[in-house]
FIGU-787471 format. One record per residue (C-alpha): x, y, z; residue number from 1. Coordinates in steps of 0.05 Angstrom, whole numbers. Example, Ala and Ser with C-alpha at 12.3 -4.5 7.8 and 13.67 -1.06 7.14 Angstrom:
REM FIGU-787471
<rec <246, -90, 156>, 1>
<rec <273, -21, 143>, 2>
This chain:
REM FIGU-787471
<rec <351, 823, -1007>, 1>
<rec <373, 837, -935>, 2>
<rec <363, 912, -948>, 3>
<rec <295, 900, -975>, 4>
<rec <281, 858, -917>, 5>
<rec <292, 925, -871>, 6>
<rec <239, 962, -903>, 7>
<rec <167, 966, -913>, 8>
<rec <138, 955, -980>, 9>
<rec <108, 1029, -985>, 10>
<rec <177, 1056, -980>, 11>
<rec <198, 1005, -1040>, 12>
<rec <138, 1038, -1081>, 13>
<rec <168, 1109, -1064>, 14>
<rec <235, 1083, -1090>, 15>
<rec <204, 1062, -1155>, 16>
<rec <163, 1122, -1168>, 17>
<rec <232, 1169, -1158>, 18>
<rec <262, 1115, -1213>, 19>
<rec <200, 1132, -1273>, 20>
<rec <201, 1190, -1262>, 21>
<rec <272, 1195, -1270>, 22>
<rec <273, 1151, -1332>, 23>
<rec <217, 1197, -1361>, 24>
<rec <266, 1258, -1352>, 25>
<rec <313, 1216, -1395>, 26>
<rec <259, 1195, -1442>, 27>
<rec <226, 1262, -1449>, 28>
<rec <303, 1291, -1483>, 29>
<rec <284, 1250, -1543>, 30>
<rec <210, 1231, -1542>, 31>
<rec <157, 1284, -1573>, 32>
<rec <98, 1250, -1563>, 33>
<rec <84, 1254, -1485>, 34>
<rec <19, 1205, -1489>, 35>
<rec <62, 1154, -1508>, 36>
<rec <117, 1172, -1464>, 37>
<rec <59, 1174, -1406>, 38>
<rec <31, 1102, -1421>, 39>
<rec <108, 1081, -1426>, 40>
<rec <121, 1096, -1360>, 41>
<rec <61, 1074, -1333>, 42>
<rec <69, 1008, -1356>, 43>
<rec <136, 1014, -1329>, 44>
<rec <110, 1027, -1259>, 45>
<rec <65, 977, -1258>, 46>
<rec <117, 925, -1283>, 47>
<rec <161, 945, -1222>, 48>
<rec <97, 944, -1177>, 49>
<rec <89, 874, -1202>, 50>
<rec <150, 854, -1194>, 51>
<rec <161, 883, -1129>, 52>
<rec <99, 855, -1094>, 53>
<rec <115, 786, -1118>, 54>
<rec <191, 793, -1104>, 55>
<rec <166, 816, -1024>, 56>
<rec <106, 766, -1017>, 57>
<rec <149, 701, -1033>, 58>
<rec <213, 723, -999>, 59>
<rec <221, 787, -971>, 60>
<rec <157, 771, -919>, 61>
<rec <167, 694, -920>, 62>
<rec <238, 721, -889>, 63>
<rec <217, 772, -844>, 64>
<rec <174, 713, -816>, 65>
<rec <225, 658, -816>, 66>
<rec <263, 715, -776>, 67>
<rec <209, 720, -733>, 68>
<rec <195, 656, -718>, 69>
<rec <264, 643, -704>, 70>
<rec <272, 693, -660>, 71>
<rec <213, 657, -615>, 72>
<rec <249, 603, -616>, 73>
<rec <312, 627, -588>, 74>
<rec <270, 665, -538>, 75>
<rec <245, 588, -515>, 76>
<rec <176, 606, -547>, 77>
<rec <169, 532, -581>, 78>
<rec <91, 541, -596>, 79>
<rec <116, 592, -656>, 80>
<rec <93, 575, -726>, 81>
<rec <103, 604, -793>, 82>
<rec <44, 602, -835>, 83>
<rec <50, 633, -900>, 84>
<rec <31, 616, -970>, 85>
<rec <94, 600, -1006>, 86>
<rec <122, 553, -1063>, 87>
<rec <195, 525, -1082>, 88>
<rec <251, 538, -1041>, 89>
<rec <219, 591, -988>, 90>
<rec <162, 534, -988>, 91>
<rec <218, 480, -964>, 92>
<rec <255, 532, -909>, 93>
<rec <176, 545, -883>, 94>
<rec <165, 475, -876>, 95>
<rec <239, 457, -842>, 96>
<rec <231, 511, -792>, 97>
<rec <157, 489, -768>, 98>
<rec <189, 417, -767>, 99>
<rec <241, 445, -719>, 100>
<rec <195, 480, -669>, 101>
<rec <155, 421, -671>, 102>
<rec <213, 379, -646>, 103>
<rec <239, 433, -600>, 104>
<rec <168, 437, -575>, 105>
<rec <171, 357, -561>, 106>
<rec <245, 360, -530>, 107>
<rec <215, 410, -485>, 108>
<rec <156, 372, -457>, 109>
<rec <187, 312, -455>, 110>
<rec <242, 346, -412>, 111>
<rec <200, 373, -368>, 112>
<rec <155, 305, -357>, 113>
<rec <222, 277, -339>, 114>
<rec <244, 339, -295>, 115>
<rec <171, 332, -259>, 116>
<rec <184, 262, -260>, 117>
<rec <254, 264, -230>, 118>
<rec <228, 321, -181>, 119>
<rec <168, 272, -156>, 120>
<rec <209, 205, -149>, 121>
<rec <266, 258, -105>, 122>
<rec <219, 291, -63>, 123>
<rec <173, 226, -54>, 124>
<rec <226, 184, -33>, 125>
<rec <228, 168, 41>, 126>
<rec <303, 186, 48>, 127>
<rec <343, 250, 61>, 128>
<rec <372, 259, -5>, 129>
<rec <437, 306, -19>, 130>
<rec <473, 326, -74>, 131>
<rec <543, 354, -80>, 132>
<rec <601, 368, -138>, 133>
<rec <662, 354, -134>, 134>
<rec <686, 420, -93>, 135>
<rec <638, 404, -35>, 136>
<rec <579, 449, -54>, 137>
<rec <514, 429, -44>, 138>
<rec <462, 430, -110>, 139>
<rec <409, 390, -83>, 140>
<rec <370, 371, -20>, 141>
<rec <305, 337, -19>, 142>
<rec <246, 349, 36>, 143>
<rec <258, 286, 73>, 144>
<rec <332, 324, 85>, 145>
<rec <299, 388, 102>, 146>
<rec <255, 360, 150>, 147>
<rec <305, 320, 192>, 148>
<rec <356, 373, 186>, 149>
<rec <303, 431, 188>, 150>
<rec <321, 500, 151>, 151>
<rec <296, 512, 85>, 152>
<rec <319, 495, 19>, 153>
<rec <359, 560, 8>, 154>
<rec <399, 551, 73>, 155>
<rec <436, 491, 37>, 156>
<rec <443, 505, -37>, 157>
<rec <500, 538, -62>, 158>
<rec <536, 529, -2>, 159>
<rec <591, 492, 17>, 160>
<rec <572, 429, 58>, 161>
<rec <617, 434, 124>, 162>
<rec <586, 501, 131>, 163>
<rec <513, 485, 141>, 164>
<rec <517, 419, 164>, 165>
<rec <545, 406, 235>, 166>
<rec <544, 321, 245>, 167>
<rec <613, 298, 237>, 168>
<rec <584, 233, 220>, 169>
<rec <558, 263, 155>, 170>
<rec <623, 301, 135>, 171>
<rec <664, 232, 141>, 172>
<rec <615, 197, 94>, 173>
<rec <623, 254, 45>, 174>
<rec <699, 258, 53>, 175>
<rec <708, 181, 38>, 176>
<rec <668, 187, -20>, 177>
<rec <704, 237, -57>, 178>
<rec <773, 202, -27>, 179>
<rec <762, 127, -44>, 180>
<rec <715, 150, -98>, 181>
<rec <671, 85, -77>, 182>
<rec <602, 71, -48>, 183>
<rec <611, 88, 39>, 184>
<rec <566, 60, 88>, 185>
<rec <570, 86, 161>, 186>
<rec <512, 107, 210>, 187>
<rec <488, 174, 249>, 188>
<rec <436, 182, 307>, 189>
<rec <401, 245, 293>, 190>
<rec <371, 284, 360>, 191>
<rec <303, 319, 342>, 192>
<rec <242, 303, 377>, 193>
<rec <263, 237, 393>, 194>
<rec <324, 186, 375>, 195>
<rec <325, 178, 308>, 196>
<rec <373, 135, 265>, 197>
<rec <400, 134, 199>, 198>
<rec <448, 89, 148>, 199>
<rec <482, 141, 103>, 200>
<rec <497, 111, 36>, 201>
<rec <548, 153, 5>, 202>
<rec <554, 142, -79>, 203>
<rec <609, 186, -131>, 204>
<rec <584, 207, -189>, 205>
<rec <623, 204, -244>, 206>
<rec <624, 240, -322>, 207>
<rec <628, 198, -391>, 208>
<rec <701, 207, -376>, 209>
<rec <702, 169, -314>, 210>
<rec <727, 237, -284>, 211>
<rec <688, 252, -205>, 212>
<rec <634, 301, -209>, 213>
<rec <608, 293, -149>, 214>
<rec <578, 250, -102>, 215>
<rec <504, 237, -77>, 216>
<rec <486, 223, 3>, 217>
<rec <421, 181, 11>, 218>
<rec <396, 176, 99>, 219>
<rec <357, 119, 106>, 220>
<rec <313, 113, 166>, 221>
<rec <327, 56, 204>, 222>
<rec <297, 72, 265>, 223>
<rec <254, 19, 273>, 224>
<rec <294, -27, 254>, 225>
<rec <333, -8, 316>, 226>
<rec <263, -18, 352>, 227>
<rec <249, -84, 324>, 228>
<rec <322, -108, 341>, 229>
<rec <321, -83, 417>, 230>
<rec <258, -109, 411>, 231>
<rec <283, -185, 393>, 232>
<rec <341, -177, 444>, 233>
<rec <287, -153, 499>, 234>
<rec <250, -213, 480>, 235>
<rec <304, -262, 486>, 236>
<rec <330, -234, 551>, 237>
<rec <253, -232, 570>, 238>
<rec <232, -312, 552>, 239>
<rec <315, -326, 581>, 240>
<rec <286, -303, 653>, 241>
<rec <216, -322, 647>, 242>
<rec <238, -394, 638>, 243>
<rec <298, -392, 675>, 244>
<rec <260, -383, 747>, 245>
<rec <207, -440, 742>, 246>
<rec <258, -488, 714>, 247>
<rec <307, -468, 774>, 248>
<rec <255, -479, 818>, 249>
<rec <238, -551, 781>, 250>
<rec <307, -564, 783>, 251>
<rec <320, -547, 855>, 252>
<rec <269, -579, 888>, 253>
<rec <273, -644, 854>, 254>
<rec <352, -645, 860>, 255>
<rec <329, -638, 937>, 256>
<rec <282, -695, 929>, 257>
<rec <337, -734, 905>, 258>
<rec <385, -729, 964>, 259>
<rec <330, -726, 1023>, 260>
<rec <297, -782, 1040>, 261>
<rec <231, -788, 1022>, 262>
<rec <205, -821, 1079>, 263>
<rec <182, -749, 1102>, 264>
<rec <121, -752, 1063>, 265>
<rec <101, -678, 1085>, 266>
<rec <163, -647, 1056>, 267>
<rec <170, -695, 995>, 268>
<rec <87, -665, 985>, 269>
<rec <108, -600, 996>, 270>
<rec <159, -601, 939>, 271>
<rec <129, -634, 888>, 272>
<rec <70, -587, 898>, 273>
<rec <121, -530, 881>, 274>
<rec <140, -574, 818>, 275>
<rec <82, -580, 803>, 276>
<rec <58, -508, 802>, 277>
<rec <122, -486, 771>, 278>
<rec <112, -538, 708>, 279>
<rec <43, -502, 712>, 280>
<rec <74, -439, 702>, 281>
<rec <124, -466, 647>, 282>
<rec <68, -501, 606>, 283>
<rec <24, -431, 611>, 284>
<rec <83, -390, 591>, 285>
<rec <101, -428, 533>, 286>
<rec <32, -441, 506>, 287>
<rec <19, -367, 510>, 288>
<rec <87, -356, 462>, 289>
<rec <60, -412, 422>, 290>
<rec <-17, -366, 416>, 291>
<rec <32, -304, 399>, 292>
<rec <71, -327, 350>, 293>
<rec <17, -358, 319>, 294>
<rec <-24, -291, 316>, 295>
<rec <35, -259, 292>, 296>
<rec <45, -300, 225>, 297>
<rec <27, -267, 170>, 298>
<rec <-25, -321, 144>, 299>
<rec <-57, -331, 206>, 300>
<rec <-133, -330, 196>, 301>
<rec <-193, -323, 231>, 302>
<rec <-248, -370, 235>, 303>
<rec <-307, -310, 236>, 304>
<rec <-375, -333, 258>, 305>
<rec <-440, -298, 288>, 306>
<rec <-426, -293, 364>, 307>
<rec <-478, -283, 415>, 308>
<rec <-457, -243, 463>, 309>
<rec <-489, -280, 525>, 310>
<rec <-482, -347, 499>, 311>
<rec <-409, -328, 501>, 312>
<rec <-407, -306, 572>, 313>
<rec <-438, -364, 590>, 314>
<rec <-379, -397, 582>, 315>
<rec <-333, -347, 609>, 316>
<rec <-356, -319, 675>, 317>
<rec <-364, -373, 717>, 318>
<rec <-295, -389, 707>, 319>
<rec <-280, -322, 732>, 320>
<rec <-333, -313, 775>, 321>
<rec <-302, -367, 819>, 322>
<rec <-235, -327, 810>, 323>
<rec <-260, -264, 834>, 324>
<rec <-306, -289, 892>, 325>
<rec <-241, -318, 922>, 326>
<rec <-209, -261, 921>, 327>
<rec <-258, -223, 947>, 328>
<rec <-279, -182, 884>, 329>
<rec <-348, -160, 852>, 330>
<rec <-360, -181, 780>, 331>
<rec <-410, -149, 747>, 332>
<rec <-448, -163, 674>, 333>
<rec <-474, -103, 640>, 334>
<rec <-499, -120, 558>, 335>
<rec <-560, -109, 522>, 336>
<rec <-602, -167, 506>, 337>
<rec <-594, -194, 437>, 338>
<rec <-525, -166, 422>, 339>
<rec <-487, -203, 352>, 340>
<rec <-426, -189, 322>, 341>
<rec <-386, -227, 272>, 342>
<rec <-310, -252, 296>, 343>
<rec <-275, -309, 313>, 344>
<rec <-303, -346, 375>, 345>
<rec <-237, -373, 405>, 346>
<rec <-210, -309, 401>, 347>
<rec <-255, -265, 432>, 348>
<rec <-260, -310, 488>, 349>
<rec <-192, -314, 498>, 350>
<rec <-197, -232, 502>, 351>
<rec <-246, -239, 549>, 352>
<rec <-216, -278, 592>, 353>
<rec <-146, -248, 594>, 354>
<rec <-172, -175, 596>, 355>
<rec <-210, -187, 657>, 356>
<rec <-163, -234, 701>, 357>
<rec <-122, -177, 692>, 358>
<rec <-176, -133, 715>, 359>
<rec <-191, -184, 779>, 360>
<rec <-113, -195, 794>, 361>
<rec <-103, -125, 801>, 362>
<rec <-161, -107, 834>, 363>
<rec <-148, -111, 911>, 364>
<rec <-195, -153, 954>, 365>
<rec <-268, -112, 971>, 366>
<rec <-264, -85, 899>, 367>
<rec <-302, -82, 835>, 368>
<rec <-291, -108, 770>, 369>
<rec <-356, -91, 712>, 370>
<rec <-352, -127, 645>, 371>
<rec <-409, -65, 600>, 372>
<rec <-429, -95, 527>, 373>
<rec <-455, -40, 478>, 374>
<rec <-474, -34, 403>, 375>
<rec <-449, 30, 365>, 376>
<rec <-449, 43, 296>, 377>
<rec <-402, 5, 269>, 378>
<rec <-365, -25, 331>, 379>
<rec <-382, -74, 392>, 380>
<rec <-359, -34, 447>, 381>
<rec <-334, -75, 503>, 382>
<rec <-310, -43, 562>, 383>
<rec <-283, -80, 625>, 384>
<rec <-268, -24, 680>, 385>
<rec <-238, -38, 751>, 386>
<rec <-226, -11, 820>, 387>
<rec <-160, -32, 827>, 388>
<rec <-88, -1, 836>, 389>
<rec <-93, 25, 770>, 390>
<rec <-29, 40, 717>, 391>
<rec <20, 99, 720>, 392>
<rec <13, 141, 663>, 393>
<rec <82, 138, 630>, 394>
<rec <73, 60, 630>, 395>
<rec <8, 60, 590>, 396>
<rec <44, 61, 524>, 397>
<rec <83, -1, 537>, 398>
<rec <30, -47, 575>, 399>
<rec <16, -81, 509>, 400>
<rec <96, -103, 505>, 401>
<rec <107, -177, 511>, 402>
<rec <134, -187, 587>, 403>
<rec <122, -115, 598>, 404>
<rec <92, -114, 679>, 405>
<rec <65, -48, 717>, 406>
<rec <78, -90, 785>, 407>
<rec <127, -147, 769>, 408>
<rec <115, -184, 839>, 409>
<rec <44, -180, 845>, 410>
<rec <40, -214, 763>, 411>
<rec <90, -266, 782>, 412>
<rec <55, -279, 840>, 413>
<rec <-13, -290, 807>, 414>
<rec <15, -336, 754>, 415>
<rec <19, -283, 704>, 416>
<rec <60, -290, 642>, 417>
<rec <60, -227, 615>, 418>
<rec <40, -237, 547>, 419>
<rec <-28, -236, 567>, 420>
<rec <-48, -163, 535>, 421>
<rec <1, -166, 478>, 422>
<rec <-49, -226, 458>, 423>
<rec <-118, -181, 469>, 424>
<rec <-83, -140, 422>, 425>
<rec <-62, -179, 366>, 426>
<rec <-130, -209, 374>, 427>
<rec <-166, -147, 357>, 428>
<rec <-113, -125, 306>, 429>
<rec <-132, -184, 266>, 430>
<rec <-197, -166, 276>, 431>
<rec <-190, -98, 247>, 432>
<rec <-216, -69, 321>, 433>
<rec <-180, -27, 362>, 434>
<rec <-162, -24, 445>, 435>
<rec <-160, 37, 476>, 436>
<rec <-133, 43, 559>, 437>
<rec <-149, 94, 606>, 438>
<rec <-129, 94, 681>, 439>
<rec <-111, 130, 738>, 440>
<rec <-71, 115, 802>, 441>
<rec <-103, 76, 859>, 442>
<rec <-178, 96, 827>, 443>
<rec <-174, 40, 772>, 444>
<rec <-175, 26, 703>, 445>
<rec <-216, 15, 644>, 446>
<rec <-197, -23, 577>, 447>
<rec <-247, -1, 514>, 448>
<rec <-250, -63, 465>, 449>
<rec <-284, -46, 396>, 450>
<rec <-294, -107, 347>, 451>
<rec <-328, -84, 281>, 452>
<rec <-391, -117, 278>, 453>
<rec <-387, -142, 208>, 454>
């Protein structure tokens, strides 16, 4: 069967012509009549032809396909198929080996939706990710690695990993893994374009033997959680000093009250002015942490309503107006007539109001100060603009910090707290607006408010 398998059928028909005509040599020693002998062999021939073309339709091709087929399959072709008309046995193997690629052809998608899938969830995940076995070489490094590390993907796999990494940090995690063969926890500042830092999480990887393997590194960015915690220690140092002074004041001056005698009504008057400025400034300092923390909670809400824009100043200029005429400042009104808007009342006047103090306290006396009201497409533009000292340009990113100050005594000195913009701008925040600060040195400055308008 295997030989027959080798060869095309024509050559089989050769082969059977060669074999009547060598039985009619035989035949025609002891066989007169040729007619018969003739139609003998004929018959013969097509008997053979018979039995040869059913003999190679249901096996010798059915094989020669099955071969085929097979072949495909080893060659990782799983979309091959025999199709051939066949019964019994050859029927069964036909219908086995299209079972098999059908399988094969399922094992192969489904591992490569979980190879995509594993790709995805490696590449996707915000962590440097690195994976080494168990004789330090690296196999795998995601893009969150490559881009904090830099290089390309090639410059780490297949090598070993104290050769193309450099932080010592790194190599220790690595080399406590594989020694303690236990999860490692240490950190590693990272120097790019900034400070950036990371927890490494170092994890072995073990076989179904429990023998090492390996071991995978995970970075996880913890940067601003460095941020948020110098920002908490900032804050406590910050509120420590803010309430420290008026309280040693309150504390001073009455202790002095005390032990003087308070027949001198001028001093004893004096003093308990102080006091009573300094309780002032303690009672405005805390209420403004109390208006901060409350913006800051995640459920706080707004109480949205249609504001008029001149109904609204109304209320708050000739509070300020007062304010700036004694110091010798111009405050100006510039707003269309009929401007609306949608936001919470309280809180826009409280923007108002704390944007341009600022704008007045820091404006020196024969100055300016102009409060321009606009309607764009989709924003209220407010703009209050100044003549005043104006705000360095590496302190612009920080002016909206809680207790942040350009000019520490000139704030303290005008009863500032300095949590008056970090207010403005959680105000806006929750108003899904937007501040944007531009200033220059001793020319002014100019704060752009933008409160959607629905």
């Amino acid at each position: 069967m295997r030989f027959l398998s080798l060869k095309p059928i024509f050559r089989y028909a050769i082969i059977i012509f060669i074999i009547v005509a060598f039985t009619g040599i035989v035949f025609s020693q002891f066989m007169n009549n040729y007619i018969v002998l003739v139609l003998v062999l004929l018959t013969e021939y097509i008997i053979l032809m018979m039995m040869l073309h059913f003999v190679f339709d249901n096996y010798v091709k059915p094989i020669r396909k099955a071969t085929d087929t097979l072949d495909e399959l080893v060659k990782g072709n799983f979309r091959a198929r025999m199709h051939h008309p066949v019964t019994g046995s050859m029927a069964s193997l036909l219908m086995k080996i299209n079972k098999l690629a059908r399988s094969l052809s399922e094992l192969s998608i489904n591992e490569k939706m979980q190879a995509e899938q594993l790709t995805t969830v490696i590449e996707n995940i915000q962590s440097g990710l690195i994976l080494i076995d168990e004789k330090g070489y690296i196999h795998l490094v995601n893009k969150n690695f490559l881009s904090l590390f830099g290089k390309k993907e090639k410059d780490y796999i297949g090598y070993l990993y104290y050769d193309v990494l450099d932080n010592e940090k790194i190599h220790k995690a690595i080399q406590q893994t594989f020694l303690y063969e236990e999860k490692v926890k240490d950190s590693v500042i990272v120097e790019s374009d900034h400070e950036q830092y990371f927890e490494i999480m170092g994890a072995p990887i073990f076989d179904e033997k429990n023998i090492l393997k390996g071991a995978v590194l995970v970075l996880y960015d913890i940067t601003e959680l460095k941020k948020l915690e110098s920002m908490r220690k900032d804050f406590v140092a910050n509120v420590s000093h803010e309430l420290k002074t008026p309280i040693t004041s309150i504390r001073g001056f009455s202790e002095t009250l005390l032990d003087e005698d308070l027949n001198d009504k001028d001093t004893a008057r004096q003093f308990l002015s102080i006091i009573n400025e300094e309780s002032k400034r303690l009672q405005t300092l805390i209420e403004d942490l109390l208006s901060l923390s409350k913006l800051e909670k995640e459920d706080s809400r707004l109480e949205l309503a249609n504001l008029h824009f001149s109904e609204l100043m109304d209320e708050v200029i000739p509070v300020l107006k007062q304010q700036a005429e004694s110091s010798g400042i111009t405050l100006k009104v510039e707003s269309v007539d009929g401007l609306e808007f949608k936001a919470d009342r309280s809180g826009v006047k409280q923007v108002m109001i704390n944007v341009l103090a600022n704008a007045i306290n820091y404006t020196p006396n024969g100055g300016e100060v102009t409060l321009i009201a606009e309607e764009q497409k989709e924003y209220i533009h407010l703009m209050v603009k100044d003549t005043g000292i104006g705000i360095p340009k590496e302190s612009l990113p920080r002016i909206f910090e809680r207790f942040y100050r350009v000019d520490k005594a000139r704030s303290r000195n005008t009863g500032g707290t300095g949590l008056g913009l970090a207010i403005v701008k959680h105000i806006v925040e929750l108003h899904n607006g937007k501040v944007e600060v531009e200033s220059e040195v001793n020319k002014g400055t100019a704060f752009h408010i933008y409160f959607p308008k629905n």
